[in-house]
Structures are given as C-alpha cells and as structure tokens.
ZAZALO-96456 format. One record per residue (C-alpha): residue in one letter; y negated, x negated, z. Coordinates in steps of 0.05 Angstrom, whole numbers, padded with zeros to 5 digits, always signed. Each point is the difference from the previous one (the first is absolute). Example, Ala and Ser with C-alpha at 12.3 -4.5 7.8 and 13.67 -1.06 7.14 Angstrom:
// residues 2
a+00090-00246+00156;s-00069-00027-00013;
END
This chain:
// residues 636
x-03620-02044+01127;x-00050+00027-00044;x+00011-00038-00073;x-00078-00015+00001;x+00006-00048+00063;x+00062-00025-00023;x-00023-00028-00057;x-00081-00017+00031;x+00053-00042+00060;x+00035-00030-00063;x-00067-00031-00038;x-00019-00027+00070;x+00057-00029+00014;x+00019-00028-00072;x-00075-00030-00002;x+00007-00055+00047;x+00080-00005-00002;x+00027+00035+00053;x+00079+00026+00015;x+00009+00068-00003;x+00009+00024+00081;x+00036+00060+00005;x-00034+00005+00075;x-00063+00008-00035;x+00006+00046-00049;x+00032+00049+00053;x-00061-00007+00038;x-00047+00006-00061;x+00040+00075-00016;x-00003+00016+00079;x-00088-00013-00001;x-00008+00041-00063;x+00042+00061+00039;x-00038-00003+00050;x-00061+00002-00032;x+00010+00054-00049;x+00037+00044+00057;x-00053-00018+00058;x+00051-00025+00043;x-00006-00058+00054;x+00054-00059-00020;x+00018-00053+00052;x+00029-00048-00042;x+00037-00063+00023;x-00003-00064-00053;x+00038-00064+00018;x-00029-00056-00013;x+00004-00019-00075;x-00009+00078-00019;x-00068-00014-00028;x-00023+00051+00026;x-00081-00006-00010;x+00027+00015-00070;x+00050+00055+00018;x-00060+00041+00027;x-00060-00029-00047;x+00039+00016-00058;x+00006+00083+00015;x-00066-00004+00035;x-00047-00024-00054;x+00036+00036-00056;x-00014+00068+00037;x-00075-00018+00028;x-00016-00013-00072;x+00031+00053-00042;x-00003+00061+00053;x-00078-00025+00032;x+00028-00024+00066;x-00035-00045+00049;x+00053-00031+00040;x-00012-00051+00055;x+00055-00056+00016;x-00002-00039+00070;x+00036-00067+00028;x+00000-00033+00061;x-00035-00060-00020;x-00059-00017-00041;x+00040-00059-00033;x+00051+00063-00023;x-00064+00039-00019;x-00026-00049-00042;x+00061-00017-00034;x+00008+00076-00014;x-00069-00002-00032;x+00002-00064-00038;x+00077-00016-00021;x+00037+00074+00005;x-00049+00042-00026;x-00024-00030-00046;x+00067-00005-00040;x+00011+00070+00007;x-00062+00015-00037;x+00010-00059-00057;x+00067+00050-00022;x-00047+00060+00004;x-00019+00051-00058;x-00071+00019+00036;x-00011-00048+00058;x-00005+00015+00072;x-00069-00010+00034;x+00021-00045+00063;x-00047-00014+00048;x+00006-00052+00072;x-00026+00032+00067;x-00016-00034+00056;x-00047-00002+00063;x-00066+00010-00006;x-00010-00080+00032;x+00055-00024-00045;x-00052-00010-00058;x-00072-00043+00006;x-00066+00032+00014;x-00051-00005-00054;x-00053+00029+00042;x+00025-00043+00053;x-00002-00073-00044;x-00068+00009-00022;x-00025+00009+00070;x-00006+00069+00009;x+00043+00002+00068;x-00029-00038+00070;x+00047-00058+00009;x+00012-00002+00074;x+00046-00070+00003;x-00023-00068-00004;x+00017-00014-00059;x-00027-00073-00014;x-00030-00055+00038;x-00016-00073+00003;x+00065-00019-00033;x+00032+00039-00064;x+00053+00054+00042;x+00073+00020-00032;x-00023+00076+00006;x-00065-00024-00035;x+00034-00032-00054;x+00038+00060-00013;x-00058+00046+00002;x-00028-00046-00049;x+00061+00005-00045;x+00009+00077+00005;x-00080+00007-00019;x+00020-00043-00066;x+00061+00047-00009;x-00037+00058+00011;x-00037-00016-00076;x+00059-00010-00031;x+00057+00050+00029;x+00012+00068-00041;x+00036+00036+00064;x-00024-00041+00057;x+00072+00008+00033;x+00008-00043+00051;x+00072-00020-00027;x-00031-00024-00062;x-00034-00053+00028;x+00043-00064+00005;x+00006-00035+00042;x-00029+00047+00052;x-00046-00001+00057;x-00001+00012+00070;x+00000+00064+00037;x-00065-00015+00031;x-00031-00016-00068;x+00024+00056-00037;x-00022+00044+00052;x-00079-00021-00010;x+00013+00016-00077;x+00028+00073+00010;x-00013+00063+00040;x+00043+00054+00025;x-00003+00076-00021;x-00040+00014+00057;x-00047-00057-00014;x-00022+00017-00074;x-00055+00034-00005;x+00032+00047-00056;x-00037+00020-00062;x-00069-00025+00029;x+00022-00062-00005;x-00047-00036-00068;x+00072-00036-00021;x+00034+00063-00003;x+00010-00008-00079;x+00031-00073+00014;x+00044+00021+00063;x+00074-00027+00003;x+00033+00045+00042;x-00043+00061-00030;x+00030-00028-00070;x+00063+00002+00024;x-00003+00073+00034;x-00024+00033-00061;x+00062-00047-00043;x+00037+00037+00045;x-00023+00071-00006;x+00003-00006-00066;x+00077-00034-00009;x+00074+00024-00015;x+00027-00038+00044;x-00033-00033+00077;x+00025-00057+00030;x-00010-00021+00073;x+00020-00012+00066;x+00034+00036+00059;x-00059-00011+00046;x-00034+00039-00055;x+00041+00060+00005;x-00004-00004+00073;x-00075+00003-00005;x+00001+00063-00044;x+00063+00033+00052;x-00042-00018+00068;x-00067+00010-00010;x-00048+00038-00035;x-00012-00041-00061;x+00039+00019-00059;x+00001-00065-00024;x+00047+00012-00056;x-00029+00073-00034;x+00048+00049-00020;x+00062-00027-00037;x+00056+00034-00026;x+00059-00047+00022;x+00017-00058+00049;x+00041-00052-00003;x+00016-00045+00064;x+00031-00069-00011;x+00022-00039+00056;x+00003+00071+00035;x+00040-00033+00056;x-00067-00022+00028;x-00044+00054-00011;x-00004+00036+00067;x-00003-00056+00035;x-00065-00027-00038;x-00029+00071+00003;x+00007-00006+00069;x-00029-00056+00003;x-00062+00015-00033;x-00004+00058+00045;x-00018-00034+00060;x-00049-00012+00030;x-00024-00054+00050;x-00055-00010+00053;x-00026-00053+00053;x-00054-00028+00029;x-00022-00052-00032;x+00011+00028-00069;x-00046+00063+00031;x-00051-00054+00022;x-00001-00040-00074;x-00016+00060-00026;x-00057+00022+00042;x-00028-00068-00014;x+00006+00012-00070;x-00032+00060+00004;x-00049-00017+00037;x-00018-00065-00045;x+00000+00043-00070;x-00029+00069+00023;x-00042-00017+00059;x+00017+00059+00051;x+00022-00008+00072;x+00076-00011+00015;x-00005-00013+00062;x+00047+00066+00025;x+00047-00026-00056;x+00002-00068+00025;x+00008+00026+00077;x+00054+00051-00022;x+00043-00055-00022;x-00009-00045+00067;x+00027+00075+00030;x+00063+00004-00051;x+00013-00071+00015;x+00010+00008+00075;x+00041+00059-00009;x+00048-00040-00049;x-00002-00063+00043;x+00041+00039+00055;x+00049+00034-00048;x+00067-00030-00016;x+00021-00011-00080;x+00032+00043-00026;x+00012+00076-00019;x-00049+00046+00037;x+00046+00063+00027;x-00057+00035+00040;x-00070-00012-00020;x-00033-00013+00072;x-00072+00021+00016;x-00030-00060+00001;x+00018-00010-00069;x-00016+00071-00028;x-00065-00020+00035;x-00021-00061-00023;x+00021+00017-00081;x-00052+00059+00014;x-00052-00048+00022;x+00011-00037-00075;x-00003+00064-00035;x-00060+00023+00033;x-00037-00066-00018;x+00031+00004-00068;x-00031+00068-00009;x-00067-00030+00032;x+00005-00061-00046;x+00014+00044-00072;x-00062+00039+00015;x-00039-00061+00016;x+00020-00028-00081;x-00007+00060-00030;x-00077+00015+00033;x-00015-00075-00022;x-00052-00005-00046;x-00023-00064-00039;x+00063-00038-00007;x+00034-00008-00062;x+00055+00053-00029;x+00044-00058-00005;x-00012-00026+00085;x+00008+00068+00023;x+00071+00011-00041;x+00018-00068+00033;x-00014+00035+00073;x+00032+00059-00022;x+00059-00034-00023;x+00005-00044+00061;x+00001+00059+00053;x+00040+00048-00046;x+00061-00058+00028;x-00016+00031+00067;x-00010+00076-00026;x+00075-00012-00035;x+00029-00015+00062;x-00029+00056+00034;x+00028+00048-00051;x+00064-00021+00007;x+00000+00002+00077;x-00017+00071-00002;x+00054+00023-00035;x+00057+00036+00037;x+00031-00062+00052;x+00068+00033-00018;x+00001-00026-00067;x-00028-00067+00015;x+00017-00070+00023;x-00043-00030+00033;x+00001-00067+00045;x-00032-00051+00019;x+00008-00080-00026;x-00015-00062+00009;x+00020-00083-00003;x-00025-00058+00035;x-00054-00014-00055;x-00026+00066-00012;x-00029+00066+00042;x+00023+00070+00022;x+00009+00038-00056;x+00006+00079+00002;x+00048+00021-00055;x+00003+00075-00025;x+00061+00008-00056;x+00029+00058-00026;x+00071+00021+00029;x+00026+00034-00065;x-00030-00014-00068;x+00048+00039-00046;x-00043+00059+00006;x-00061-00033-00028;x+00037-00024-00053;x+00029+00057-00018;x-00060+00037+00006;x-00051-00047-00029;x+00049-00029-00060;x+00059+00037-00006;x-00026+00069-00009;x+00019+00045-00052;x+00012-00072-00049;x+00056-00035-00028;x+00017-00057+00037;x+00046-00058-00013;x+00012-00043+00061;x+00041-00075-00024;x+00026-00066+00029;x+00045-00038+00003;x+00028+00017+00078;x-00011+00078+00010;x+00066+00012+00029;x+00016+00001+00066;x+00069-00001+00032;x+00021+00017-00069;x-00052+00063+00002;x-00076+00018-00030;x-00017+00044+00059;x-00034-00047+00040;x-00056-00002-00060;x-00009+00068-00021;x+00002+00022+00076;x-00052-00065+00016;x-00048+00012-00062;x-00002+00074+00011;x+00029+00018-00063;x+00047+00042+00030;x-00068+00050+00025;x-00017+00017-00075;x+00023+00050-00043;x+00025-00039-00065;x+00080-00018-00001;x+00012-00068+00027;x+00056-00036-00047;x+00027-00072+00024;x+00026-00046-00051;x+00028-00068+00007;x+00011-00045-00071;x+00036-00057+00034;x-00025-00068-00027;x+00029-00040-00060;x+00018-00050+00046;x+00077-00019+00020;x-00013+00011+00068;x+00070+00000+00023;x+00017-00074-00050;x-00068-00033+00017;x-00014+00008+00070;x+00041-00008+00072;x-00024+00037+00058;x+00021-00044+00065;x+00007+00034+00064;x+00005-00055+00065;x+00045+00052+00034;x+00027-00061+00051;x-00068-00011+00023;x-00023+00029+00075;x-00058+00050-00010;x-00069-00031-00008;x-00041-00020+00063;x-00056+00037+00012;x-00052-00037-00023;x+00010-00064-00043;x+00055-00026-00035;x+00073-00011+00029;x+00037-00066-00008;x+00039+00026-00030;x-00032+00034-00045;x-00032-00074-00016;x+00073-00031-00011;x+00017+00048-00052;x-00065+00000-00033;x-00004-00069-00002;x+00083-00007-00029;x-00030+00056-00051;x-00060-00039-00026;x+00046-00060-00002;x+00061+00030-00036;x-00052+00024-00047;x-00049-00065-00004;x-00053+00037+00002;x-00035+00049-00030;x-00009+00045+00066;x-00040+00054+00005;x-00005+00013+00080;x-00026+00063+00024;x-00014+00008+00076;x-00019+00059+00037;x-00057-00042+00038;x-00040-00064-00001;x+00041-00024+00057;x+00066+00008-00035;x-00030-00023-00067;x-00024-00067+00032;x+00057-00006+00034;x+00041+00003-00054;x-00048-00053-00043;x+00007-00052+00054;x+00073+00006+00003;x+00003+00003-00088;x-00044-00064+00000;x+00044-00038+00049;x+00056+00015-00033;x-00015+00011-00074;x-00024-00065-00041;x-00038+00050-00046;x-00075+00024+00003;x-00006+00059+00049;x-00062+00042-00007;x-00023+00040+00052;x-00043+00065-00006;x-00071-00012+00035;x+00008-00073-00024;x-00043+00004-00058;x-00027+00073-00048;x+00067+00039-00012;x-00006-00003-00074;x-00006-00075-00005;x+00062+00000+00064;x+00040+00049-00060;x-00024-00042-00056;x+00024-00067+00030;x+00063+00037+00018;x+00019+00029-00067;x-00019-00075-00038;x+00059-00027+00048;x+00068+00030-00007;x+00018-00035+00063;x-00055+00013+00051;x+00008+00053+00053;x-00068+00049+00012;x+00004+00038+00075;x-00046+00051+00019;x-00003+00067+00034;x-00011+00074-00024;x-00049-00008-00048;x+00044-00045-00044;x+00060+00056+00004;x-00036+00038-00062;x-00025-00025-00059;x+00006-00071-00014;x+00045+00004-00067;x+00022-00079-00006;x+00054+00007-00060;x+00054-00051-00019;x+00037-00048+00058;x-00063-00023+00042;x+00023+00071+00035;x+00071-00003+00000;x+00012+00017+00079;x-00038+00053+00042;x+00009+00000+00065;x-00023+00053+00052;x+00003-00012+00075;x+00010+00068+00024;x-00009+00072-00014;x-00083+00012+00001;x-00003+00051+00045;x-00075+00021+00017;x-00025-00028+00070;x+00006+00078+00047;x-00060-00023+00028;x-00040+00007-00072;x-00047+00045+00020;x+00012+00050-00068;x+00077-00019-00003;x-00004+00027+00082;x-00045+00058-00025;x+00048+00023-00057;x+00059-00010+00047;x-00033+00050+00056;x-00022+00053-00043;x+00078-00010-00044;x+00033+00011+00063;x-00040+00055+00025;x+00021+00033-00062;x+00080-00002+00013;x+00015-00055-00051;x+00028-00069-00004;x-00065-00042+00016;x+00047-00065-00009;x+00024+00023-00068;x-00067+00028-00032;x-00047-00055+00039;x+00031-00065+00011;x+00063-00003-00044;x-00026+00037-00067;x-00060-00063+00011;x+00051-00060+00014;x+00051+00027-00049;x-00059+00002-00061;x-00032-00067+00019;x+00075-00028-00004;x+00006+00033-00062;x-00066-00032-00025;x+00025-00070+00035;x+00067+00002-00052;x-00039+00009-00054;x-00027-00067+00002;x+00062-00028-00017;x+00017+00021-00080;x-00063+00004-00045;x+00030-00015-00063;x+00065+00024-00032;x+00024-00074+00000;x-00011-00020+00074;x+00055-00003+00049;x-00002-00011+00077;x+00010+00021+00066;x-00036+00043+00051;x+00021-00017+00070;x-00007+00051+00059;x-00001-00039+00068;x-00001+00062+00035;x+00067+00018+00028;x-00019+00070+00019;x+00009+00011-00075;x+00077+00001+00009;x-00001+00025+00065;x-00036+00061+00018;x+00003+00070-00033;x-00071-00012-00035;x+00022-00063-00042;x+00030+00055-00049;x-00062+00037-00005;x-00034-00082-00016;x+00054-00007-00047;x-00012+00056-00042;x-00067-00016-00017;x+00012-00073-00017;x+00013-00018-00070;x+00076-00005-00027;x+00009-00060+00019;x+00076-00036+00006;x+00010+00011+00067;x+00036-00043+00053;x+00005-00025+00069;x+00038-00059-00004;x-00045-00065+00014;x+00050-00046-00035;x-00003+00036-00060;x-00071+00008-00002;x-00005-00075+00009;x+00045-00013-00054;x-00043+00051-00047;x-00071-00030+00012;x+00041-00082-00008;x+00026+00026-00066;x-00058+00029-00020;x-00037-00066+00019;x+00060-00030-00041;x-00014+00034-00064;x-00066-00011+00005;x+00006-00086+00003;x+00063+00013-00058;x-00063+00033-00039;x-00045-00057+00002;x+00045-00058-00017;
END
C-alpha cells in the first residue's frame, strides 16, 4: 500500500473513531494498483470492510494530485447519496488540496425553473373545485422552488408524489436546451457542468447504462470507474435497455401530440389499433420467430412515426417548448423502433401482460457485457466491488457477465474477507430432513419448521419467500402461531414495514425478492433469516429463457451460467441480511432441502458467507433458545 493512502485512510478513520480493519486497508492498496497500473480489479468486501472508504480513499488522493476525473456508481440512489454526503465528504476534510465532488443524476431528478414559472403547457388537471393532494404539492414545490440551491428532488422533505413532481420537471428530451430564457438558473444544467468540471462523479447504475446503450454520453470522458454494488450492474443496464410498446401507450401519445403541436395523428392512432390486434392473438411470453403479421404491423407504427416526426418538425407557430414536448412524446415510440431493428439474434423480445394492464411488446437486449465493455470499460481502469461477487467460490461469472473479460487491461480479483467472525457469530441451518419444496407455495412442512424456528428464537424473523404466495402463506401461518407482530411486505411502504421491524426485536417481517437485498436491520430485531428455497429464475422468464437458448447453443452449461450463478448470488445477497454489525449473532435458516441433497448445493454453499454450518434441527433449536436466553439474562 502506497504510504500516502495509508496514512490519508488513517486521518479518516481516526477522525470520527473508527477500528483499524485490516480488510480495508488491503482493499485501499489493491484500488491504488489498479489505478496507477490501469488494470481492472474485481474486488470482493464483506460486509463491515468499509469499503466506500477502501476505494474513496485511493480514488480521491489520485484524482486530485495526478488531474483525474473518476466516476463512482451504486446501485441505489440512497447508496449514491450517502457516497456524496457522508463518505466523501470525510475523505476530503483529511485532504491537503480538496477534491472537487460533484452528484449526477437524471435530467428529471431535479425541478424545472422554466417549467415553475409557467413556461411549459401543463396538460393535467391540476386543480378544481376542491384544493387536490397533487395541487397541494405543486403548490409546495413552487414555494421550494425560491428557496432550494440544487432543486434535487431528494432534498425536499417530506416529498411529493410522482404525479406532482412530474408537472415540476422535464426530461432531456423535453428541455428546450440553451434556448431556454432560465438557462442561467437551470438545476440539472448546474449540475452537468459541476460535473464536467469535478475530481470525482457520483451517480447511479441506470446512469452508466444510459451512457453504455445509447448515444448520449451522459457521463463525458473520465479517466476511471468505480462500480459499487457491481453485483447488480448488468442487470440494471439491462434494464434500462429495454424498451416497451402497446397500444394504448401509442394512442396517449398521439393524443398528446395532437393536443400540444396540432398535426394529424390519425395513422399513429390507427397503427396502434393494428399492433393491438396482432398482440391480442399472441401468447406471453418469449417471441422465437417473429411472424409476419407482427413484422407487419410494427412497420405500420414506424411508418406513422416517420409521418408524425415530419408533421412536428414542419409545424410552425407553436412554442419551442410544445413542440420538444411532441418530440419527446413520440421519440418513446422512435426508441422502441430502434431497438427492434437491431439484429433479432441478440435480442429478447416477448410479449406481456396481467389482468389489469394491456399487450405489451418488449424488445431487450440478449447480452449486455459487450456494451459495457465497449461503452465503459474501454481502454480505463476499472474497479468493480460488493459485498457478494463470488460465485460457487469463483469471480468468473462477473468479469465474463460485465464484459470485462473482452478488454485489453489485466483483470485482477481480490477478496479482503470482512472483519466479521463469521464462523463465531453466525449458524448456517440446512433443513436437510425436509421433502423438496412443492412447486408453487409453501410446504407444511416447510411451515412446521419455520414456525418451531421463529418460536425457538421469539422472534426476530426475517422471512424471505420466493413468491407472494409462499410469503403470505408463511404470514398467515407466523400470525397464528406467533403472539408477536408479523409484518407483511405489500402491507404498508417497505421502509415504514423495515422501520417498524427494526424498532421491535421480536417482530417477524416476510416478503419476497425485493427484500432479499438491501435492507441492513443491525442488532437482534434480525437475529434469524430464513429462506424457503433456492431462487431459481422462473424458465419461462422471457430473458432468463433467452440467455438459456443462446448459452446452450453455444456448448455450455446453461443451468450453471443462467439459473444457478443467479440463485446462488441472490442466496448470497439473502445471508447477508443476517450480521450487520461485528456484535450481532443469529441464524440463517435454509428450508430448502435440495441444499444437502443435490450436486449444486456445493456450488450454493460456496458463495454463502462462513457461516457455522449444521444440519441438525435440535441443535439449531437449541442455538436460536439460547440465544433468546442470553438475550432475557441481558435485560434483567
């Protein structure tokens, strides 16, 4: 480790009392290689590491002294913003010259000035008779809008609705760019040229993905990147990569159009009534063999696209700001379009829908690692981190998935461990006696043992189900059984669900996949984590079927690369919900028999954290009613 960082990690960590983590300052000397030798890093970090500090450290020191501009990613924007505001920022306090750190968002992320004082065609009803929510927010964002400095939309507290927000902010297609007579006062322009201008860029995933996919170079030219929460970012890239279209949402915005500009979209609104029919008679699900009828009515929409673009653009006498508005509103169409005509060998695409909702035509990449590499990766030090980038004991499946295996800089894998006692703090239960899970739902059995789980530990249940089905089947047989609160996920907003749950250390909180990541409750409210069974993707996904084809066309282990390397990483994030803290102990209990039995349970098993491992349900029993013991010895 370079002496400089050592001693820049020390100030940081001695000015608001931190331990010394040796995990950390490995990680800290592996960044500041692979910056001043150009090489990609996938580094590992339990959790614990620090490790927003074990690459902020090395990253700011160099962007600073050597003239770097070096953009950092996450996941999340709650991660982004605590990068900005808490991480950062104590970096730069230890700093000899400070670092220039700047927050980058979407373009509709930040308010509108041009917008607030009128300058944009409000389309919704807004207000009538009787004083609206949506009005009363409107009213409260115009009051904000005089006295915010960044007009971030997470600065505002509490916040407003979606549909309010969205009549104080534009998109990138809807600004009307340097025309525009608030150009001086613009948020988002503020916070571009911030940007341009900083040592180090925070933002988002779905940023990157922007700059990777499309033709916007969102982020400029930078001369590093670092990913956090890396484990997600192909499949948010992919995700902001496709593209959707149906009829009605073709029909909204003809009417849209038609109402702001003032041309004809009649062809536009008849080409959707076409598409609809088409979609009506298709099955969901992944399209193999685009049929004629199809190929023939997504022609009809682009010719009335094409029709409709030169209809804006010949409009005279409307205002620059309408006819960006109409623009913007068929360019949704025109996106679609673009990705449909891309090869149908490397893309998905299907068709979806539910009871409440239409035919949607879906259009998806098949493989985004190419992108990636080619749109972020190239020829640029990159340092890819979380906590779970090891699968089946390996890093292949993310340098092969994020394409960093197609560029020319040495790939080194590092993983730091965490400072945690893994092995002395945690039990990893596997209910090897129970029959395989059912097919869909929840066994009894699995239901007995969860239940004698919850109850040997009193509480304190984290339950993670691999569907709504299972999950409320597992709350109704919890709240029978259990005389402690039971929240359920869809019951109320899932932070206020995790808030409630973490303010009682003896309430259980179910849910399904989106609670298997991210929720970091510390101390003995999340003492036991159970997990139904091993999340294997549904084949009939119509990427995960995709992915599997084109795998196995290849010659190579679809199951492994597809559906295991996914289950085996979402069990890995699952387990990490358990220790937060270097002083909490618990359990996490696998109710999956499969684990023990088949071949692939290994594979699971070497991905999951060190925990204590066992199979024996009397023993695990006893270990959650002792650990319920100590905690009642505690409080007398």
């Amino acid at each position: 480790m370079s002496d400089d960082d050592l001693k820049l990690l020390n100030r940081v960590v001695d000015a608001f009392g931190g331990d010394r983590r040796p995990g950390q300052e490995r990680m800290v000397e592996a960044v500041g290689h692979a910056l001043d030798y150009d090489e990609h890093l996938v580094i590992q970090a339990g959790t614990g590491t620090g490790k927003s500090l074990g690459y902020l450290v090395p990253a700011m020191r160099r962007a600073v002294e050597d003239g770097f501009r070096i953009v950092v990613s996450t996941a999340t924007l709650a991660l982004q913003r605590q990068v900005f505001l808490k991480d950062a920022p104590q970096v730069n306090d230890q700093m000899e010259n400070r670092a220039r750190i700047a927050l980058l968002k979407g373009w509709n992320n930040y308010l509108c000035v041009h917008k607030v004082h009128g300058g944009y065609p409000d389309h919704d009803v807004l207000f009538d008779d009787t004083p609206t929510e949506t009005g009363r927010d409107i009213i409260r964002l115009r009051k904000w809008a005089e006295e915010t400095e960044t007009g971030d939309r997470d600065d505002l507290i509490p916040g407003v609705s979606d549909r309010a927000w969205s009549q104080m902010s534009v998109s990138t297609l809807e600004c009307i760019g340097p025309s525009c007579p608030m150009r001086a006062e613009c948020f988002p322009q503020r916070a571009r040229d911030e940007a341009r201008e900083a040592h180090i860029v925070i933002t988002n995933h779905a940023m990157l993905g922007i700059h990777a996919v499309t033709d916007n170079q969102i982020l400029g030219d930078f001369d590093a990147l670092i990913v956090d929460e890396a484990h997600d970012l192909t499949r948010i890239i992919r995700s902001q990569a496709t593209r959707r279209l149906s009829s009605p949402s073709i029909k909204y915005r003809a009417r849209r159009i038609a109402r702001v500009a003032s041309v004809d979209t009649s062809d536009l609104d008849a080409s959707a009534t076409s598409l609809d029919a088409v979609l009506e008679a298709m099955n969901d699900g992944l399209i193999t063999l685009r049929s004629d009828a199809l190929l023939e009515a997504v022609a009809v929409v682009e010719s009335a696209v094409t029709s409709c673009a030169r209809a804006i653009a010949d409009r005279s006498g409307i205002e620059a700001a309408e006819k960006k508005i109409a623009q913007a509103a068929l360019s949704e169409v025109s996106d679609f379009l673009t990705a449909w005509s891309r090869d149908p060998e490397k893309s998905v695409t299907w068709v979806s829908r539910s009871d409440d909702s239409p035919s949607f035509l879906n259009c998806a990449p098949l493989d985004v690692s190419g992108p990636i590499a080619d749109g972020l990766f190239h020829d640029v030090p990159v340092i890819l981190t979380s906590a779970t980038l090891q699968v089946g004991g390996r890093f292949d499946a993310t340098i092969f998935d994020t394409g960093l295996n197609l560029t020319e800089q040495a790939t080194i894998s590092h993983d730091v461990g965490t400072p945690f006692e893994l092995g002395r703090q945690g039990i990893l239960y596997v209910a090897a006696h129970l029959p395989p899970p059912e097919r869909s739902g929840v066994s009894s059995e699995q239901l007995e043992e969860l239940i004698a789980l919850a109850q040997a530990s009193g509480g304190g249940l984290l339950a993670l189900f691999s569907s709504k089905k299972a999950a409320q089947q597992g709350a109704d047989a919890l709240r029978q059984a259990l005389d402690v609160p039971v929240f359920v996920q869809g019951d109320d907003q899932l932070p206020s669900l995790i808030q409630s749950f973490a303010q009682d250390e003896d309430s259980c909180l179910v849910g399904t996949l989106s609670l298997w990541q991210g929720i970091d409750v510390r101390g003995r409210a999340c003492r036991l984590v159970a997990i139904d069974r091993i999340p294997f993707p549904v084949p009939s996904d119509p990427i995960i079927a995709a992915r599997t084809r084109h795998v196995a066309r290849q010659g190579r282990n679809a199951f492994v690369e597809v559906s295991l390397n996914h289950a085996a990483l979402l069990m890995s994030q699952a387990a990490g919900r358990l220790l937060r803290s270097a002083d909490d102990r618990g359990m996490i209990a696998i109710l999956d028999s499969r684990m023990a039995r088949k071949s692939y349970g290994d594979y699971i098993m070497r991905t999951l954290p060190k925990l204590w491992p066992t199979r024996d349900r009397e023993q695990a029993l006893a270990s959650l009613r002792t650990l319920q013991g100590n905690r009642k010895s505690d409080t007398t």
